[in-house]
Structures are given as structure tokens and as C-alpha cells.
C-alpha positions as CSV (number, residue, x, y, z in Angstrom):
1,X,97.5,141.1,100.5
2,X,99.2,141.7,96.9
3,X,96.5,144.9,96.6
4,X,98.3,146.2,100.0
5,X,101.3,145.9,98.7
6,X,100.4,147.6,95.2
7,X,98.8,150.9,97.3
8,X,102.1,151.0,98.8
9,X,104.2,150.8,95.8
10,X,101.6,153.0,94.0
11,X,101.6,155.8,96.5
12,X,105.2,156.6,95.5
13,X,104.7,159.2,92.2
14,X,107.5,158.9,90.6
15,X,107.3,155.6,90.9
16,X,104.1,154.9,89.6
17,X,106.0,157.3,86.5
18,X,108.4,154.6,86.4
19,X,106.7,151.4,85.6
20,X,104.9,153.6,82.8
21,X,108.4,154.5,81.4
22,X,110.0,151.2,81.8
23,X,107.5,149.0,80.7
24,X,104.6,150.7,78.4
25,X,106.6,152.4,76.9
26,X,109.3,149.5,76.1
27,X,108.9,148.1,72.8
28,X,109.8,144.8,74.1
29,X,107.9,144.8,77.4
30,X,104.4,144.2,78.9
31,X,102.1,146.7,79.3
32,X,102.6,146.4,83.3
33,X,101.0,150.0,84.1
34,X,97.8,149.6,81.8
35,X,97.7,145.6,83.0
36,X,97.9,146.8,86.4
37,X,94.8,149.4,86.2
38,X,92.7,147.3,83.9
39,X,92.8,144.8,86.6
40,X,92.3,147.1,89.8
41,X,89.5,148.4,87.6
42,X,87.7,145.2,87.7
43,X,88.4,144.5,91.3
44,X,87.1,147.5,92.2
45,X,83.7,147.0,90.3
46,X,83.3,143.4,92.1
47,X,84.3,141.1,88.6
48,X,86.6,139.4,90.6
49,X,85.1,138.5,93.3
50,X,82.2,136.7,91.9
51,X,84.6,134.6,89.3
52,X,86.0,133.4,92.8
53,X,83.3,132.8,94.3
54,X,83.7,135.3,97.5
55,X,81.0,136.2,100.1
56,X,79.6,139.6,100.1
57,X,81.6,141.0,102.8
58,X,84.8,139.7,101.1
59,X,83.4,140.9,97.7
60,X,82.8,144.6,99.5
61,X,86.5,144.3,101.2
62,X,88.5,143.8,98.3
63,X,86.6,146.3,96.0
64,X,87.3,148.6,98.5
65,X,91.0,147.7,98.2
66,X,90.9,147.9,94.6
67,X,89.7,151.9,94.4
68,X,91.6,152.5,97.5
69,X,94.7,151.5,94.8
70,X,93.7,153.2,91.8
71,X,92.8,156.4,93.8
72,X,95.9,156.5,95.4
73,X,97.6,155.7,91.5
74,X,95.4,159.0,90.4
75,X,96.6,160.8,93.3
76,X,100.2,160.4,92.3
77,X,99.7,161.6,88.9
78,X,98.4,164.7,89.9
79,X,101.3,165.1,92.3
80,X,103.5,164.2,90.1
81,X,102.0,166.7,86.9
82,X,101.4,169.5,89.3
83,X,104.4,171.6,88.3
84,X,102.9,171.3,84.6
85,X,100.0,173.2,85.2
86,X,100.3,177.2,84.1
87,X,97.5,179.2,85.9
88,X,96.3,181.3,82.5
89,X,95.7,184.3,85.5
90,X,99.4,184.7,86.5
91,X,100.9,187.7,85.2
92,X,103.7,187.4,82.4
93,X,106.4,188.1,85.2
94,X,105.9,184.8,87.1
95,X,106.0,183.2,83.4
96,X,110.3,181.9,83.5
97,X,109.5,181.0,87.1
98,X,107.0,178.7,85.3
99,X,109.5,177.4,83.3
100,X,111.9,176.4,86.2
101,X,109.2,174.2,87.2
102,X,108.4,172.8,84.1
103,X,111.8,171.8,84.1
104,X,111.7,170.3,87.4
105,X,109.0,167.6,86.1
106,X,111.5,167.1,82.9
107,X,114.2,166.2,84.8
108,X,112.2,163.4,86.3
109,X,111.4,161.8,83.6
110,X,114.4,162.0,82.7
111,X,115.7,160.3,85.0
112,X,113.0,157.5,84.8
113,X,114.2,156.9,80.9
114,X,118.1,157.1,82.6
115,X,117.8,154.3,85.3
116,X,115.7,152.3,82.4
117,X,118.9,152.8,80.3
118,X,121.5,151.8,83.0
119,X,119.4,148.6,83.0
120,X,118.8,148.3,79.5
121,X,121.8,149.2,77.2
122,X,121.3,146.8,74.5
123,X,120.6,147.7,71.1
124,X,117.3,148.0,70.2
125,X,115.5,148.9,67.1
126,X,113.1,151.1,66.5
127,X,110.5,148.2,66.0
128,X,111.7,146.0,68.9
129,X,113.6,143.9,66.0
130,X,110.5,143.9,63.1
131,X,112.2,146.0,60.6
132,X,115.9,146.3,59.1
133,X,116.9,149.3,60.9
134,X,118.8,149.1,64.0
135,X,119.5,152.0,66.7
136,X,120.8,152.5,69.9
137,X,118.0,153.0,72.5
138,X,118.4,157.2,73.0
139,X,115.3,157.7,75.1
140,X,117.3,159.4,77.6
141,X,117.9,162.2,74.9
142,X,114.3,163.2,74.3
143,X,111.4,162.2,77.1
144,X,109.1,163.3,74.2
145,X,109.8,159.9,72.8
146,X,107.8,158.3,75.2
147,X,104.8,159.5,73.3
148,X,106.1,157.9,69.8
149,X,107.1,154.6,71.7
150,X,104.3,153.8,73.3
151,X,102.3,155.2,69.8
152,X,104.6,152.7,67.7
153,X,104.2,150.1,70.6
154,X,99.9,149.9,70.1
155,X,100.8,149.6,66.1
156,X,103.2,146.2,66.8
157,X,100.4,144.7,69.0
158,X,97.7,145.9,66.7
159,X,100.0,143.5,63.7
160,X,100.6,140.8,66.2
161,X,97.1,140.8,66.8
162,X,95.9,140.5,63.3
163,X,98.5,137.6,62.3
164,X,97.2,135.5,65.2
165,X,94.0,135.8,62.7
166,X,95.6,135.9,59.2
167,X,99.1,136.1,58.7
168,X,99.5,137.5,55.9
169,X,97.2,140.7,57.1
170,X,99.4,141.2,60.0
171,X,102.9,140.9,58.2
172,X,101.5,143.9,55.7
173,X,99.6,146.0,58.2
174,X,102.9,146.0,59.7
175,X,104.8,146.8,56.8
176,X,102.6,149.7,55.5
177,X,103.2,151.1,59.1
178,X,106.4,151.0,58.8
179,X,106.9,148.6,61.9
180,X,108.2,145.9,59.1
181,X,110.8,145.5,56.6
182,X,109.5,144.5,53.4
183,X,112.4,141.9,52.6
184,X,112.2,137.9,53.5
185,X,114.7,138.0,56.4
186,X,113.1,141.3,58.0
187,X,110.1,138.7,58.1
188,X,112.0,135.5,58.8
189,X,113.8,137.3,61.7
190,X,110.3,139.0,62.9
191,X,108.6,135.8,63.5
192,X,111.5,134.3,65.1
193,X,111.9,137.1,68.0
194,X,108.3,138.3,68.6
195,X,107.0,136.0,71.3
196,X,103.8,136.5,71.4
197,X,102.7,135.3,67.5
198,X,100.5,132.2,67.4
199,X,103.2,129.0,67.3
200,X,100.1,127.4,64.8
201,X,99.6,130.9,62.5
202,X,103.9,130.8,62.1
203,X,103.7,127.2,61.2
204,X,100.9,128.0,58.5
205,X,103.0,130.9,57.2
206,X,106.1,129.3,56.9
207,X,105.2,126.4,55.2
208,X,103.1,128.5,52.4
209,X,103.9,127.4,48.8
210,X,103.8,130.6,47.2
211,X,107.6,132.2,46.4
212,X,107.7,134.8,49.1
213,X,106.3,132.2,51.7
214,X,109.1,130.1,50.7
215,X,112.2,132.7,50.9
216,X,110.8,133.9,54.5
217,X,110.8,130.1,55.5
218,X,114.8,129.5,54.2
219,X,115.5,132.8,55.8
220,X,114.0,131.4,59.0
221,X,115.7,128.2,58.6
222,X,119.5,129.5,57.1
223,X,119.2,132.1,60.7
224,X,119.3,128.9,62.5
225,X,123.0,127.4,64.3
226,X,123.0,123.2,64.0
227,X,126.9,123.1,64.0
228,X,127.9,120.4,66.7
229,X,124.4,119.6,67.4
230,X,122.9,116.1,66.7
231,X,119.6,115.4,64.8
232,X,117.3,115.0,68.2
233,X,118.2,118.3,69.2
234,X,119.0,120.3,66.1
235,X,115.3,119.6,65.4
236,X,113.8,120.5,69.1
237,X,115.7,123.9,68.3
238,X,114.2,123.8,64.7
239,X,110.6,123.3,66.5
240,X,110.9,125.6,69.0
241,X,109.9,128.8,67.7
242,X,106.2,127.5,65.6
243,X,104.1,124.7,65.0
244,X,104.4,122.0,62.4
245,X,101.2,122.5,60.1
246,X,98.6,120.1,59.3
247,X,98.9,119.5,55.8
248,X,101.5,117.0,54.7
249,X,102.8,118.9,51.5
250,X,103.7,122.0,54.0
251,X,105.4,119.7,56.5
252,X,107.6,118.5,53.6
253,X,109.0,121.3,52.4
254,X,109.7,122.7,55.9
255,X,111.8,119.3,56.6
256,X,113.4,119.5,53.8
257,X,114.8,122.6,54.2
258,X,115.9,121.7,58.2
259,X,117.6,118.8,56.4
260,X,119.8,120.9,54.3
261,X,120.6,123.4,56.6
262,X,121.5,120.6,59.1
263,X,124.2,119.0,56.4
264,X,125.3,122.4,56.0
265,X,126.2,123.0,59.3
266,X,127.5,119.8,60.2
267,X,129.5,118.8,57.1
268,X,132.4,116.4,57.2
């Protein structure tokens, strides 16, 4: 069973340390570890089971399963913290020895944020592309980060979560966090690499009428590579990343604006 298999992988500390480092606290990644609790939770208080319509004694097997998994997930992280706890009694003399141990604990997570590297050495910025400031992804350099990242990580999905409701709230609840640039192609290029924004609330928002609404959309549009294309699939890409709205006047000036930039890049 796929609940087997998780006790197994979750009975390994520092790998249990790993999917946190790799993936909750990746900008650009699911939250697997949090996902993965959240759902083990349920299981093991018998949600599941009932939406699937189990018998009791299957119910009472695969709750069991479920804590079984997140016991052995809370054993690890007290394995793996162990070396981080200072007994207030030791005398002051045992206090560098401390130290070494601390250090023990910081190597492994730095080693974690390492491997993540080695598979990850793109550029990245510090808001998972939302903003105009690009860095190199130095993790490696300071586990402490993990802390911020994960921090600037529940701000982003906070944003997303309030443009899938009003767009214009989420693009400034962003921007006063500082997760978002404040010009038009910090926006344009926001809503064309964050996946998980409503394809209907982009559509809305790009085909606004006021002047801002309007620069975002050309930015959108002018980031966009028709050279060489023809017009079938220079507009499938043009449709790919939102929704074409429901009021006519919004529609027009979005085709518009793919008409241009498709002369422009396929002139002569």
C-alpha cells in the first residue's frame, strides 16, 4: 500500500528533513511535507475512509496505517533535532561540546539545501519570478533561510489566493509585501509564470480598460514569440496562459493587441 511505502520512506530522518527543504521551502514547489501530513492526518481520523465508502475493519486498518505514518514522521524529527537540545543542568564545561553537536545538525541541513542545489541551479528570484529582482539561489550559504523562504512562500500563496477572488487585491497585497514589482511587466511577467492563478481572474485582468490594466496586458502580449508561427498556433500560444473574458469590449482589445504583435513578429 502507498501508506507502507510512505512509513518506510518517512522512517529515514533526514529524509523526512529533505522533502521539507526541497519542497516547502521552494518558492516554486508544492508544499509536499505539509500535503503529506494534512492528508495522513485525515486518514488517521477515518475522513477517508467513509468518502470511500470502506467497511469498518478496513476503516480501522488504514487509520491505523495513517498514525502508524505520522508517528513514525514525529519520531524522526526528534531524532533528527536531538543534538539541538541544551540540558539548562549541564555545567558551563560541557557547553563547546554542545556546540560540536549543534554543528553536527547544521551540517545536515546543509547538506539537504546542497543536494537541492545540485538539482536545482537555475536562477531564481527571490519571489519565484513576482518581482524585478533576480538572484542566484544561495540557500546553501545560510540554512537560516529556510525560515524566510518558507515565511515569503505563505505570503505568494496568500496573493495567489486572493487574486483567484479579486485581482486587483492580490496583485497589491503582493506588492505591499514586497513579493511584487510595482511596474507593468513585473505584473505581465507574474501572471504569465505563476501557475496556479485562475486562467478566468487573468482573462478578467488583462482585458481591464483602465491605463494600468492596459500596459500589464501589452506587456503580457509584447513577452510573447510569434516569429515563424502561423495564425492557428500563434493564437493557441496567445490562449494558453488565461481565459478569454465574457464581455465583448474586453475580448476586443486583447485581439487587437495579439494582432499587432503577430505582424510584428512575422513581418515581410
Amino acid at each position: 500500500m502507498v501508506i507502507q511505502a510512505l512509513t518506510r520512506i518517512c522512517a529515514d530522518a533526514q529524509c523526512v528533513v529533505d522533502i521539507y527543504v526541497n519542497y516547502d521551502c521552494d518558492l516554486s514547489a508544492a508544499n509536499i511535507f505539509e500535503r503529506l501530513v494534512n492528508d495522513l492526518s485525515k486518514i488517521a481520523q477515518g475522513r477517508s475512509g467513509q468518502e470511500i465508502g470502506m467497511s469498518s475493519i478496513q476503516e480501522l486498518s488504514l487509520r491505523k496505517k495513517g498514525l502508524e505514518c505520522l508517528v513514525s514522521i514525529l519520531k524522526c524529527m526528534v531524532e533528527w533535532s536531538k543534538d539541538l537540545y541544551v540540558n539548562p543542568n549541564l555545567e558551563a564545561s560541557l557547553g563547546q561540546e554542545k556546540v560540536s553537536e549543534q554543528d553536527v545538525n547544521y551540517g545536515k541541513v546543509l547538506d539537504s539545501l546542497i543536494r537541492r542545489d545540485s538539482v536545482n541551479s537555475m536562477d531564481s528570484t527571490v519571489s519565484s519570478g513576482i518581482g524585478s529582482t533576480s538572484t542566484q539561489a544561495s540557500l546553501a550559504d545560510d540554512p537560516e533561510q529556510c525560515e524566510v523562504i518558507k515565511q515569503q512562500k505563505e505570503v505568494i500563496e496568500r496573493g495567489i489566493e486572493l487574486f483567484n477572488k479579486k485581482p486587483k487585491r492580490g496583485v497589491q497585497y503582493l506588492q505591499e509585501q514586497g513579493m511584487l514589482g510595482y511596474t507593468t511587466e513585473d505584473v505581465a511577467l507574474f501572471l504569465q509564470q505563476e501557475e496556479r492563478l485562475d486562467t478566468t481572474q487573468v482573462g478578467d485582468f488583462l482585458g481591464e480598460n483602465s491605463k494600468f490594466n492596459r500596459e500589464i496586458m501589452y506587456s503580457y502580449v509584447d513577452r510573447l514569440d510569434f516569429c515563424g508561427k502561423d495564425f492557428v498556433s500563434a493564437l493557441r500560444i496567445f490562449l494558453e496562459g488565461f481565459r478569454l473574458p465574457g464581455e465583448a469590449q474586453k475580448i476586443d482589445r486583447l485581439m487587437e493587441k495579439f494582432a499587432a504583435r503577430y505582424l510584428d513578429c512575422n513581418q515581410g
